[in-house]
C-alpha positions as CSV (number, residue, x, y, z in Angstrom):
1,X,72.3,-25.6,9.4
2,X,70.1,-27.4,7.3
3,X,70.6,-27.4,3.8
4,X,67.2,-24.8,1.9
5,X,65.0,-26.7,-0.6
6,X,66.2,-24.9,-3.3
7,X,69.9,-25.5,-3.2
8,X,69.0,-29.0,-2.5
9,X,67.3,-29.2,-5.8
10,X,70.2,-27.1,-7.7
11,X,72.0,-29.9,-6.4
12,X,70.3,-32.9,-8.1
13,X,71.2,-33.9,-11.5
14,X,69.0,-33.3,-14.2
15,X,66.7,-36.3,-14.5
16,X,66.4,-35.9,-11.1
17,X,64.6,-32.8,-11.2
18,X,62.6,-34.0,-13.7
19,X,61.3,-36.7,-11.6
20,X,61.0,-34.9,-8.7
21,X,58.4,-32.1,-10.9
22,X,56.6,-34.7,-12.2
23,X,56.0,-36.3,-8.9
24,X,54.7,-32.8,-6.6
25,X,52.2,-32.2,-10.2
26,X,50.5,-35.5,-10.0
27,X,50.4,-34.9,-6.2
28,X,48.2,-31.4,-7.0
29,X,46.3,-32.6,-9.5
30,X,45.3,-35.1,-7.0
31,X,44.6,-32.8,-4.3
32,X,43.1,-30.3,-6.3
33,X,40.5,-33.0,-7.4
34,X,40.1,-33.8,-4.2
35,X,38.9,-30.9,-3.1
36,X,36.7,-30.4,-6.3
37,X,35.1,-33.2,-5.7
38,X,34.3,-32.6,-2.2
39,X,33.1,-28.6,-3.5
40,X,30.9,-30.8,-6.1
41,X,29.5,-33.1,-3.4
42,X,28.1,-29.7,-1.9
43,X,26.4,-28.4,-4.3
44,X,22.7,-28.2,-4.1
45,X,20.5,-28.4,-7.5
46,X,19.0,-25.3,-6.3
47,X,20.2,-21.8,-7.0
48,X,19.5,-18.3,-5.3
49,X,18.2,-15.7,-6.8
50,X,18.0,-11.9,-5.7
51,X,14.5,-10.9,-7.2
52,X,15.9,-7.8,-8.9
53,X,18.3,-9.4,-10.8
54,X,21.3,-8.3,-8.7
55,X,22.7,-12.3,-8.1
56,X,22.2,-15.8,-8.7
57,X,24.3,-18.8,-7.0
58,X,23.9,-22.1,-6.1
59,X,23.3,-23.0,-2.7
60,X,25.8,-25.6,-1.0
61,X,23.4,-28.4,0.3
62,X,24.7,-30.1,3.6
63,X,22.1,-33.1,3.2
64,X,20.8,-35.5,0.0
65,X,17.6,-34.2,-0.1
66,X,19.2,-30.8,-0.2
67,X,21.4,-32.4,-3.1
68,X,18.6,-33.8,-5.0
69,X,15.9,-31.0,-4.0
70,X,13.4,-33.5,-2.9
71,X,12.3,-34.8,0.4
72,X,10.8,-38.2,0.0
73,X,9.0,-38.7,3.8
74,X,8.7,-37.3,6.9
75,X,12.4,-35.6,5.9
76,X,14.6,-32.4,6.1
77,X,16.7,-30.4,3.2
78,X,19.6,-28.6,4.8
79,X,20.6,-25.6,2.7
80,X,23.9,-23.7,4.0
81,X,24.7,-20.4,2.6
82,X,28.0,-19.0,1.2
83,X,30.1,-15.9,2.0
84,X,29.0,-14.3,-1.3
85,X,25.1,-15.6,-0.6
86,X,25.4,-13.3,2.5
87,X,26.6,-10.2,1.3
88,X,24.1,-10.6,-1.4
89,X,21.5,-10.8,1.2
90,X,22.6,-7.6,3.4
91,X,23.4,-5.7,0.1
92,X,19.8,-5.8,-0.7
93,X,18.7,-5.1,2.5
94,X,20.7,-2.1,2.2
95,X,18.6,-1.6,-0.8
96,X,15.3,-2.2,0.0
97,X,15.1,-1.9,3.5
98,X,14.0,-5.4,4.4
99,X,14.7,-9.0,3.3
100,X,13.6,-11.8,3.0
101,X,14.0,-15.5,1.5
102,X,11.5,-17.0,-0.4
103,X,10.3,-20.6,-1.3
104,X,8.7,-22.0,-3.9
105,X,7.4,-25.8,-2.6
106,X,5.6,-28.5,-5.0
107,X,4.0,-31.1,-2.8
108,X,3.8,-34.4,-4.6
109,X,2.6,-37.1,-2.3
110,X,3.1,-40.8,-3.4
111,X,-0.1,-43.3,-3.6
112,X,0.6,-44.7,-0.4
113,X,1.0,-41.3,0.9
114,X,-2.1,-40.2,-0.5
115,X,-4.3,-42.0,2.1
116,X,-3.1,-40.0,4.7
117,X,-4.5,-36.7,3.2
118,X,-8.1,-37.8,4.8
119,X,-6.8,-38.7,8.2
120,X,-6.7,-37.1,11.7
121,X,-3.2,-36.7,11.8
122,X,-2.3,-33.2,11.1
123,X,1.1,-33.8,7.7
124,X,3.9,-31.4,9.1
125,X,5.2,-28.7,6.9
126,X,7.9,-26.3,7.9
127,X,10.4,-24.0,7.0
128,X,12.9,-22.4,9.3
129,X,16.5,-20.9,9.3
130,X,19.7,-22.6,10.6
131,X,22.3,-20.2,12.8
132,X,25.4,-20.5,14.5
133,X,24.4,-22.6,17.0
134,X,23.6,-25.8,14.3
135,X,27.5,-25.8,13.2
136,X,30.2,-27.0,15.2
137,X,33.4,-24.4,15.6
138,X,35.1,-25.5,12.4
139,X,32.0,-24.7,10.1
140,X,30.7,-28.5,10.6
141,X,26.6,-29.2,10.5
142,X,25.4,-30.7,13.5
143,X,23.2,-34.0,12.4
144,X,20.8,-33.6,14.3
145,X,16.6,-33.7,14.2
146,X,15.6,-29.5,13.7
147,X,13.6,-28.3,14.5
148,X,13.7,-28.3,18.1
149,X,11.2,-26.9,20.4
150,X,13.1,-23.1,20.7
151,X,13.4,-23.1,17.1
152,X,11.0,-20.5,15.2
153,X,9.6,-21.6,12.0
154,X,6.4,-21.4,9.5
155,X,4.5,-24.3,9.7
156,X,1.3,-25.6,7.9
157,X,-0.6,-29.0,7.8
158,X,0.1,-30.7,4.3
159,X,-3.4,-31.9,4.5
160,X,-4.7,-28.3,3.4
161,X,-1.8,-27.3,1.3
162,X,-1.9,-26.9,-2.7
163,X,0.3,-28.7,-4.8
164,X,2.4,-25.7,-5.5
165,X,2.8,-23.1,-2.5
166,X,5.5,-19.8,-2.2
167,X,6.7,-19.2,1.6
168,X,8.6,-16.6,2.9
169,X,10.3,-16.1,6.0
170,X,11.6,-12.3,6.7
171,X,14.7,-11.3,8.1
172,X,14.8,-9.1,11.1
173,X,14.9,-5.3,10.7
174,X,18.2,-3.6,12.3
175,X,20.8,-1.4,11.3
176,X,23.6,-4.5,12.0
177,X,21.6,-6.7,9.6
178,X,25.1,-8.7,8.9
179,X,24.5,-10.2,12.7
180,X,20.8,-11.4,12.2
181,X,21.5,-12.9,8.5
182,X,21.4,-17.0,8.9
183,X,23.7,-19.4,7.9
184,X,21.6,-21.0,6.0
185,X,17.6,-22.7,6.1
186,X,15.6,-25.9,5.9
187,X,12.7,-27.6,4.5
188,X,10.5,-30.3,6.4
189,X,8.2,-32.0,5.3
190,X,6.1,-35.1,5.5
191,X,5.4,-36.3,2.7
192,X,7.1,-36.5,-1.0
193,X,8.0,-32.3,-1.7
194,X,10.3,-31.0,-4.1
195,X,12.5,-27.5,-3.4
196,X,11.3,-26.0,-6.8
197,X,12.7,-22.5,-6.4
198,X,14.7,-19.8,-4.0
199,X,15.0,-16.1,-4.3
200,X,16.0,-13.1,-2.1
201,X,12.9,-10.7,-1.6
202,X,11.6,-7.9,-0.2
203,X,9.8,-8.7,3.4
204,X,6.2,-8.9,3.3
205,X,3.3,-10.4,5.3
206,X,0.3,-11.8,4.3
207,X,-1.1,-14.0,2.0
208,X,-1.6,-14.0,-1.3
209,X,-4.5,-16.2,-3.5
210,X,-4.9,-14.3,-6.4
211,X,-2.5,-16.4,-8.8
212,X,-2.4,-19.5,-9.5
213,X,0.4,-20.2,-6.7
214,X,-0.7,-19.3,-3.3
215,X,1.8,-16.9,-1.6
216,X,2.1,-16.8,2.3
217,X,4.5,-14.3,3.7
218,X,5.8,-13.9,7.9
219,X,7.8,-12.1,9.7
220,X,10.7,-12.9,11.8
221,X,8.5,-14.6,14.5
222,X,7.4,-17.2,12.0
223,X,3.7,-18.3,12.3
224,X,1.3,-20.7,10.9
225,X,0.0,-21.1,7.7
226,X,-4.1,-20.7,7.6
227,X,-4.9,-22.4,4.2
228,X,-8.2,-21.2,4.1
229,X,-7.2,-17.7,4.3
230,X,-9.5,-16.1,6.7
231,X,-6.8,-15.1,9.3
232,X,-3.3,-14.3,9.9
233,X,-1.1,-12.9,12.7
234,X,0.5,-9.7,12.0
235,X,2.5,-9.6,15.4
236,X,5.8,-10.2,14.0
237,X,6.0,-6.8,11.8
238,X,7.1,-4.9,14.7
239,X,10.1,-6.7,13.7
240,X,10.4,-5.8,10.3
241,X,8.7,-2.7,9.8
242,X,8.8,1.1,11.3
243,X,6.2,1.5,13.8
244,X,6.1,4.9,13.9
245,X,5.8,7.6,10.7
246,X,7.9,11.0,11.0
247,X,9.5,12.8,8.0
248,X,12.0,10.2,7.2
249,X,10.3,7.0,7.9
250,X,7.2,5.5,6.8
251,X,5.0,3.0,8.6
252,X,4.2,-0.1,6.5
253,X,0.8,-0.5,4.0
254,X,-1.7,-3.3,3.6
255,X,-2.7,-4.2,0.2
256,X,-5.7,-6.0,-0.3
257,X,-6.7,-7.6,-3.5
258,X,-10.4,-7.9,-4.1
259,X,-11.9,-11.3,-5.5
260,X,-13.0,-10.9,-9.4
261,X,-16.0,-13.3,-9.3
262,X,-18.9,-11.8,-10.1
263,X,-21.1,-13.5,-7.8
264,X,-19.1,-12.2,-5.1
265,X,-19.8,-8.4,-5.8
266,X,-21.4,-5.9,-4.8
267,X,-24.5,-4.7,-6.5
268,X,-26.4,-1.3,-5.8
269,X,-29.3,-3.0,-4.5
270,X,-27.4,-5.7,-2.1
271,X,-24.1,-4.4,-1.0
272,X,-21.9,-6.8,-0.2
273,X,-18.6,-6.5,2.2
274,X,-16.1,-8.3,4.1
275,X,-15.7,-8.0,7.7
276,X,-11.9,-7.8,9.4
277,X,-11.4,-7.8,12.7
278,X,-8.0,-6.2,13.5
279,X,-6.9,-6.6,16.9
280,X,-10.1,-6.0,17.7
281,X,-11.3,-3.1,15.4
282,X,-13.6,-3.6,12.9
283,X,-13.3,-2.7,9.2
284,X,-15.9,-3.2,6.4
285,X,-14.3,-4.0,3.1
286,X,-17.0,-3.6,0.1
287,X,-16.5,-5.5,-3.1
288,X,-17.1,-3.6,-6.0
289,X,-16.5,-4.6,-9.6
290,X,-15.0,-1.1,-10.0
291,X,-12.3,-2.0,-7.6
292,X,-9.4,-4.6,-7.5
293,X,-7.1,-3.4,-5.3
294,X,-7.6,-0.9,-2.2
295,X,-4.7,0.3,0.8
296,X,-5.1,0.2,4.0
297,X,-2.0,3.0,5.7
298,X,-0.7,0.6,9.0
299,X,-1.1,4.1,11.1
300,X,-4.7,4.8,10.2
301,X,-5.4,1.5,12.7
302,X,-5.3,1.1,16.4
303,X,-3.4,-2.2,16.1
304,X,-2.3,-2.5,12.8
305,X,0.6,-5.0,14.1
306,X,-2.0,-7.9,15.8
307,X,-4.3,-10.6,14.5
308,X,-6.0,-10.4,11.6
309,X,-9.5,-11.8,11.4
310,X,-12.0,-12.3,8.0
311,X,-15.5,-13.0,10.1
312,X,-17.6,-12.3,7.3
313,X,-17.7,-13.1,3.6
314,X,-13.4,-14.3,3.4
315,X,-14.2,-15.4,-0.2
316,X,-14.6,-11.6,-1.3
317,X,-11.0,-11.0,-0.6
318,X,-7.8,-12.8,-2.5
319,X,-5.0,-11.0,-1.0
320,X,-4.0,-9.2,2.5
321,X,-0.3,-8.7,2.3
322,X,1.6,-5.9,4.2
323,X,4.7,-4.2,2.5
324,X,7.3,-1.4,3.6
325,X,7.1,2.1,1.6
326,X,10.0,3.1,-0.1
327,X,10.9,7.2,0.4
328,X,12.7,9.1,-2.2
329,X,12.5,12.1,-0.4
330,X,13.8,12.2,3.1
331,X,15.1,15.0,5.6
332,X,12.7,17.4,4.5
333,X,10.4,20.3,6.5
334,X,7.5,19.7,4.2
335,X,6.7,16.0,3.0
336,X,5.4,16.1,-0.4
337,X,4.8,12.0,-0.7
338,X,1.4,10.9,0.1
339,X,0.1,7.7,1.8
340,X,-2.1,6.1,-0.4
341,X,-5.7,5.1,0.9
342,X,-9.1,4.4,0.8
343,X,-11.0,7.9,1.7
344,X,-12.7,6.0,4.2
345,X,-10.2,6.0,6.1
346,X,-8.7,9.5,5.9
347,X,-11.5,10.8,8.0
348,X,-10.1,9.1,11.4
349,X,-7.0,8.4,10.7
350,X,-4.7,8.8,13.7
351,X,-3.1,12.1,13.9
352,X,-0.6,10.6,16.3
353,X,0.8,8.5,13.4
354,X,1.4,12.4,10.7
355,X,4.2,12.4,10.0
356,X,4.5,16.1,10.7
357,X,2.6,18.7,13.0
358,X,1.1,21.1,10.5
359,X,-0.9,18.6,7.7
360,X,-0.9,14.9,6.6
361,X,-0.8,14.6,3.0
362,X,-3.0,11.6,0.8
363,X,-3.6,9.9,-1.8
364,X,-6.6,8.5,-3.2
365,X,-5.5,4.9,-3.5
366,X,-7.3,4.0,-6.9
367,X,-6.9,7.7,-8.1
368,X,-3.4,8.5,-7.9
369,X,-3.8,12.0,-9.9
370,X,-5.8,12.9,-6.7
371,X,-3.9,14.6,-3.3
372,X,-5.6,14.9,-0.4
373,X,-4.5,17.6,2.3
374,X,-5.8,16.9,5.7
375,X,-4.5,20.0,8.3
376,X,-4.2,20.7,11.9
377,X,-6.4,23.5,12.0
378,X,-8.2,26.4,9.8
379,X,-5.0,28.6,10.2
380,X,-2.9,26.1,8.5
381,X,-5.3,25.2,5.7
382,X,-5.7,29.3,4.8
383,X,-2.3,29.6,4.7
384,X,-2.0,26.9,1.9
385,X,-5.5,27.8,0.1
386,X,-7.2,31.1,0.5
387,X,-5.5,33.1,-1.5
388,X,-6.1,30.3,-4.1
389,X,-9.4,30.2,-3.3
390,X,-10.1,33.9,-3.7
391,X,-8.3,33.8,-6.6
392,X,-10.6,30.9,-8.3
393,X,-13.6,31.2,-7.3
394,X,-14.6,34.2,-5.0
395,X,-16.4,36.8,-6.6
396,X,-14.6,40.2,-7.4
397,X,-11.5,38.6,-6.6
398,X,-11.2,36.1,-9.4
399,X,-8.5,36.1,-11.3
400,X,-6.1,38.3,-9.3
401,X,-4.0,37.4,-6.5
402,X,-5.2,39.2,-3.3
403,X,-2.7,40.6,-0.7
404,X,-2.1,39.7,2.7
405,X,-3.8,42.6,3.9
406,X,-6.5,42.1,1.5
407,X,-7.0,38.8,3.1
408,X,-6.7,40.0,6.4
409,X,-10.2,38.6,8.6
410,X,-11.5,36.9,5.7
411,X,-12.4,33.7,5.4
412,X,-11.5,30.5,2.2
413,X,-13.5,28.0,2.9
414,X,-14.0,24.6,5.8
415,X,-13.0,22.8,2.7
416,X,-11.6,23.0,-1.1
417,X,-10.9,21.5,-4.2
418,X,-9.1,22.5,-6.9
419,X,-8.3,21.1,-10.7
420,X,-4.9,21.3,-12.0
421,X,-5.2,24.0,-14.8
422,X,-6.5,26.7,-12.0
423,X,-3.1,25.3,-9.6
424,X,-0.9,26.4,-12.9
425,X,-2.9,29.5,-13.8
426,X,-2.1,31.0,-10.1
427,X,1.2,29.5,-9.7
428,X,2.2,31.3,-13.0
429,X,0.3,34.4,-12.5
430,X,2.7,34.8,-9.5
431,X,5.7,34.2,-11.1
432,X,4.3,37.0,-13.9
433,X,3.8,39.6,-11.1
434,X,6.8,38.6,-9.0
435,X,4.1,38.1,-6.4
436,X,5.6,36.9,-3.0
437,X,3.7,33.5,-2.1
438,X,4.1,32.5,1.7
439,X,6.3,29.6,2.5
440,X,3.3,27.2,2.6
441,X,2.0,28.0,-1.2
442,X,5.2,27.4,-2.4
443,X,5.6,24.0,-0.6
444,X,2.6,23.3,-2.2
445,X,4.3,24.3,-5.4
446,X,6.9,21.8,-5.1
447,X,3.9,18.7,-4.0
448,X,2.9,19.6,-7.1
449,X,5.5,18.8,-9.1
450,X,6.8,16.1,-7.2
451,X,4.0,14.2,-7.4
452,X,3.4,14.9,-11.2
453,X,0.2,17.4,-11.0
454,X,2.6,19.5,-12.6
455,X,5.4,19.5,-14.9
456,X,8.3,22.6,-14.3
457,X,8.9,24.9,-17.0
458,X,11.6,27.1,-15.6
459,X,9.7,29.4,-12.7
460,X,6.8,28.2,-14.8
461,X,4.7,24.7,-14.4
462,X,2.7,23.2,-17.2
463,X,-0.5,21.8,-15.7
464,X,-0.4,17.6,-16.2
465,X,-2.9,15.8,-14.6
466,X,-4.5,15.9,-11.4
467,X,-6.6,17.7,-8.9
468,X,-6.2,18.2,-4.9
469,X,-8.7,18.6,-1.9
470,X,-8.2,20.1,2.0
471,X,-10.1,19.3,4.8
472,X,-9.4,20.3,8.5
473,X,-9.3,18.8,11.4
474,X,-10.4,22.1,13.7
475,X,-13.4,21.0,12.1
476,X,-15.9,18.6,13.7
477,X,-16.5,15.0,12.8
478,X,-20.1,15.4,11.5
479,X,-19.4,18.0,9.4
480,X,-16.0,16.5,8.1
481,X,-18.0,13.7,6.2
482,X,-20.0,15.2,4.5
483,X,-16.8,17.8,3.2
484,X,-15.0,15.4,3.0
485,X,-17.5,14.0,0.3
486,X,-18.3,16.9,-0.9
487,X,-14.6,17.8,-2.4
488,X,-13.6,14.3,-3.4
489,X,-17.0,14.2,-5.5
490,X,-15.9,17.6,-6.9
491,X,-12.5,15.4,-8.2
492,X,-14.4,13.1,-9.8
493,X,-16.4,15.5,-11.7
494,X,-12.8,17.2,-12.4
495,X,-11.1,14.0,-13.7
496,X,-14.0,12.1,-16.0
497,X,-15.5,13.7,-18.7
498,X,-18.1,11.3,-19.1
499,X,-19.3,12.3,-15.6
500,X,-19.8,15.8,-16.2
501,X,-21.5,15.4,-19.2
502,X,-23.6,13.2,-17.9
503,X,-24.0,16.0,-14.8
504,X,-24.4,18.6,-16.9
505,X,-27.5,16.4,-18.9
506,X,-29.0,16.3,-15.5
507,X,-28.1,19.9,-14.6
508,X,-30.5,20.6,-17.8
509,X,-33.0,18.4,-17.1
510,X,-34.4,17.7,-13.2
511,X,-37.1,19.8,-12.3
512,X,-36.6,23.1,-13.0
513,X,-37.8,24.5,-9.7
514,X,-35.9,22.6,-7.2
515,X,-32.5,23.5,-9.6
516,X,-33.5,27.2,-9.7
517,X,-34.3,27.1,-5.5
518,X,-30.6,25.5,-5.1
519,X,-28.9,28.2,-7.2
520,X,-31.1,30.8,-5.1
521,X,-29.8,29.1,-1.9
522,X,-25.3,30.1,-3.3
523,X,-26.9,33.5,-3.6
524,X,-28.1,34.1,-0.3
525,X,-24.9,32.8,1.3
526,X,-22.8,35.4,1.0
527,X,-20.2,33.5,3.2
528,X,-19.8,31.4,0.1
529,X,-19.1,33.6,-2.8
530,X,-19.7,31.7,-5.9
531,X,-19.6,33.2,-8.5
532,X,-23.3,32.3,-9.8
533,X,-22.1,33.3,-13.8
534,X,-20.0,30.3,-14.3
535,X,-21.6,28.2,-15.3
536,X,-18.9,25.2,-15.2
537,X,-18.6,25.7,-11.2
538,X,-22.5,25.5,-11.1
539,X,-22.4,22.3,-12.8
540,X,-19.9,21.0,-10.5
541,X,-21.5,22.5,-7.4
542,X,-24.7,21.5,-8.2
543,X,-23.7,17.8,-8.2
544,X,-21.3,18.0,-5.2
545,X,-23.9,19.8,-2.7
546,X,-26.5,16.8,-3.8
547,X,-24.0,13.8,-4.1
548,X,-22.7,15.1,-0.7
549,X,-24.8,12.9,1.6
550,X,-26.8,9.6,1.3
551,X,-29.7,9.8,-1.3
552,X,-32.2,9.0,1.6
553,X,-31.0,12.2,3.6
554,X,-30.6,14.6,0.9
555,X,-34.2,15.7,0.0
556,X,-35.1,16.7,4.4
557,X,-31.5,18.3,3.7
558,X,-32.6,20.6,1.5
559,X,-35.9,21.0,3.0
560,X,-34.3,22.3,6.2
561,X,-32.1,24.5,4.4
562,X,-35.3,26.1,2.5
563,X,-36.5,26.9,6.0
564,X,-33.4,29.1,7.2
565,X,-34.7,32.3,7.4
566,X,-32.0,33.8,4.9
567,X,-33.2,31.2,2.7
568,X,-37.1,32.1,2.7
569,X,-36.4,36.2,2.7
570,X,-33.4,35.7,-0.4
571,X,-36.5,33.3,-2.6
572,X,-39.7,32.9,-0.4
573,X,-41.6,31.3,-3.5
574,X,-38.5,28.6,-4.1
575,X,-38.4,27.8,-0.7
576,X,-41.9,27.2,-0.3
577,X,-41.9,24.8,-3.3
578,X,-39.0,22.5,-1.6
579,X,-41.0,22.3,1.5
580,X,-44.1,21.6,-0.2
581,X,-42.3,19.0,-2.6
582,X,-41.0,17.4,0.3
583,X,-37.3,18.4,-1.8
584,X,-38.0,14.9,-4.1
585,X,-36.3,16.6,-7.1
586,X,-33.2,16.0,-5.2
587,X,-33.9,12.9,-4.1
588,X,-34.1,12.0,-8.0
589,X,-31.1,14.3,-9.1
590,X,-29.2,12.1,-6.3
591,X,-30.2,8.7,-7.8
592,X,-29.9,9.7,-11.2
593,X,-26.2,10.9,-10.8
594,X,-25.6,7.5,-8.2
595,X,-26.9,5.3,-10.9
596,X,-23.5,6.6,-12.6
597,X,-21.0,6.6,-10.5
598,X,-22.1,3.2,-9.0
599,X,-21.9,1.4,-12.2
600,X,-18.6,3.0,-12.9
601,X,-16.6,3.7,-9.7
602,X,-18.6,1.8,-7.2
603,X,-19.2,4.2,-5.4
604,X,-23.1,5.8,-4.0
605,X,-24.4,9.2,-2.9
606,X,-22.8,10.2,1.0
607,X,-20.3,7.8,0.5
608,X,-17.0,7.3,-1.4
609,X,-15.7,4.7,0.6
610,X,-15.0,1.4,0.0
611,X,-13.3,1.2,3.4
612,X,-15.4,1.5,6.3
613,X,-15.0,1.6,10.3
614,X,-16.7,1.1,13.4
């Protein structure tokens, strides 16, 4: 039996031992430099960042250029990622639901290099990941040219690119994300570039031009850069995003920035908009200088996930970039988180893509303070409003909170709006009466406060800030414009002061004929039921019925109305004098109040959109 280490050493004599310690140190110092060195050699001058501030490492670099951060010509930087780079990446996937990396690329061609920005050749650019399949079994890069033919990447023609440019490439969405994470990326490029920068991000796709480094963002399918910004290919967001919206799952947005140069907006006499062509629908974009930034819901298109097109006008627009939507609420029967969006395109948005059966709940994407309920039918709106509405504005019933029987046959209203002091007085009028409010009032209850209309007070709610509308879709298309219109013009009135001073200085001076004639017209509607008295709800009313429609429609508007027969038997006289003034005093209340809101929310009488489509 062979003798064990240890009694072999007991067995030496002392300066033996000595020796022989001295001898196995110097041998692991060596070692151990060894292997530092060849760790050093690795490292990249570029770190990782996670763009929440979660992580930061340096990235091991498997090539020189990787080393050094700089491709001289017609090169490649190999970047290779590390165990702790990878659970950084899934970890804020977990987080955010997507991920992706990002680049940030400074293109510095040499003066010899320079000479082939005006040639024919197209100047290679790319940007694509490594996997499994570029590294031998023991963890070894394969040296050879990537990418190869099967390989997706981004790519762009350095001939068109700005000196400073940010890519980034998304990961693919699944619930094993660990499997679809890369072992690390590259860079190509042809002529002198320089890896400035590298950061874990949320996936987006789109480009950005609004700051003074263009951003382009893809999906997991790669793509090609269009420097000139007047297209991009959406396809790959199936891959990244939810495609379809339910309670616990949102579809993704499109934010688009609008271009700040004045010669490129709209005026009221000359409108001017940008045309997109999205897989083959159209959409109108207007430029407004009341505007910068609109949304565009992925499930109010037909093919929100296809080719993008800017046909008209691309210089209006600086941004197109699509995002995922975070949820904090999830697993509910209600949802009580609205999609933000134009109200242009609330009126046809698919009800395939609500995200539950009864209602769809918005927001007006430049107004958050404003909800917008779109429901199923009349049976679900009067189950969230009449009572309200009764109790706010129907005559003999204001103020009190009617029973069901009460309400038994009757009738709200096709549409409503409400501010957020009225919400609070009825909310708190039941909770002072123990008055029993259906399941869908006190849904609405909770919207409210969720969404910060309302702060809670114990069973009590302070009004905040805010106001809401309804429409229905049980009622038809013609008639939902101009209700639609109607109640959103009714928030503005409720949220700017300076509006409805400035209504209520027309209110007391247009001709006061036609105003007496429209006042006439509430009375001898009895289906309405204002409340002719208050005079704050004929302020508002008076500017929402005329601001309703498109100032070139409004005055034969009220001409036909001043020829029902209800009308002409409730104020023959009144009526007679619309028909025989052709109604122009609303034609001039209209362009008196859509000088207004023009210059301050570009927006004109009929029309609050700044989204249109065909």
């Amino acid at each position: 039996m062979s003798m064990k280490i240890s009694e072999w050493f007991k067995s030496l004599p002392k300066k033996f031992k000595v020796l022989v310690l001295i001898i196995c140190a110097v041998v692991l110092l060596d070692f151990s430099l060894v292997i530092g060195l060849e760790a050093g050699n690795k490292k990249s001058a570029l770190r990782i960042k996670c763009s929440d501030g979660t992580g930061s490492s340096v990235l091991m670099a498997l090539n020189s250029a990787a080393k050094k951060g700089r491709i001289i010509e017609n090169g490649y930087a190999y970047y290779k990622f590390s165990e702790e780079q990878k659970t950084l990446l899934k970890e804020f996937y977990d987080d955010y639901d997507s991920v992706a990396i990002l680049l940030r690329l400074k293109i510095s061609p040499t003066t010899k290099q320079c000479l082939l920005l005006d040639g024919e050749n197209p100047l290679p650019l790319e940007f694509g990941y490594l996997g499994e399949n570029d590294f031998t079994e023991k963890g070894k890069f394969k040296k050879q040219v990537y990418p190869n033919a099967k390989r997706i990447v981004i790519q762009g023609d350095e001939r068109y690119a700005p000196e400073l440019v940010d890519i980034s490439f998304a990961l693919q969405r699944s619930e094993t994300i660990e499997k679809f994470i890369p072992m690390g990326f590259f860079v190509r490029s042809a002529l002198r570039c320089y890896i400035v920068d590298a950061a874990i991000v949320p996936s987006q796709i789109g480009f950005d031009v609004s700051t003074g480094i263009p951003f382009y963002a893809f999906g997991y399918n790669g793509g090609k850069i269009d420097f000139e910004n007047k297209s991009f290919d959406f396809t790959g967001a199936t891959m990244v995003f939810p495609v379809k919206n339910n309670a616990v799952s949102r579809m993704p947005e499109f934010t688009v920035k609008l271009s700040a140069k004045s010669e490129y907006k709209s005026t009221l006499e000359n409108p001017v908009y940008a045309d997109f062509n999205f897989g083959g629908e159209k959409i109108y974009i207007k430029n407004v200088n009341a505007a910068s930034t609109l949304k565009i819901p992925a499930g109010a298109l037909k093919a929100p996930f296809s080719r993008m097109d800017i046909t008209a006008n691309p210089e209006c627009i600086s941004s197109v970039l699509l995002g995922g939507v975070a949820l904090k609420n999830q697993n509910k029967s209600f949802i009580d988180e609205p999609i933000k969006t134009d109200p242009g395109l609330i009126q046809h948005y698919r009800q395939s893509n609500w995200r539950i059966e009864d209602y769809e709940l918005f927001q007006w994407d430049r107004y958050p303070e404003i909800l917008i309920f779109d429901t199923k039918d009349y049976d679900v709106q009067s189950k969230f409003f009449t009572r309200l509405a009764y109790f706010v504005e129907k005559e003999g019933f204001k103020g009190r909170l009617a029973t069901d029987e009460e309400l038994e046959g009757k009738h709200g209203y096709n549409a409503h709006d409400y501010k957020v002091d009225d919400l609070a007085r009825f909310f708190n009028k039941a909770v002072e009466e123990n008055f029993q409010l259906n399941s869908y009032e006190l849904n609405l209850k909770k919207i409210l406060i969720n969404n910060g209309l309302f702060e809670a007070d114990g069973l009590f709610v302070k009004p905040i800030k805010g106001e809401i509308a309804s429409i229905s879709r049980q009622t038809p298309d013609w008639s939902r414009t101009n209700l639609l219109t109607h109640e959103l013009y009714h928030m503005v009135f409720f949220m700017d002061e300076e509006f409805r001073n400035y209504t209520t200085a027309v209110y007391h001076t247009c001709d006061s004929e036609t105003l007496n004639f429209l006042i006439d017209y509430f009375k001898s509607q009895p289906s309405l039921g204002y409340d002719t008295n208050d005079q704050y709800l004929m302020y508002t009313e008076f500017m929402a019925y005329v601001m309703e429609q498109r100032t070139n429609k409004v005055a034969k508007s009220f001409v036909d109305k001043a020829s029902w027969g209800t009308v002409m038997k409730f104020t023959p006289d009144r009526a007679a004098y619309i028909r025989q003034t052709q109604g122009r005093g609303f034609e001039d209340i209209s362009n008196a109040l859509t000088d207004f809101v023009f210059d301050k929310y570009g927006i004109v009488a009929g029309n609050l959109a700044l989204i249109t489509r065909y």
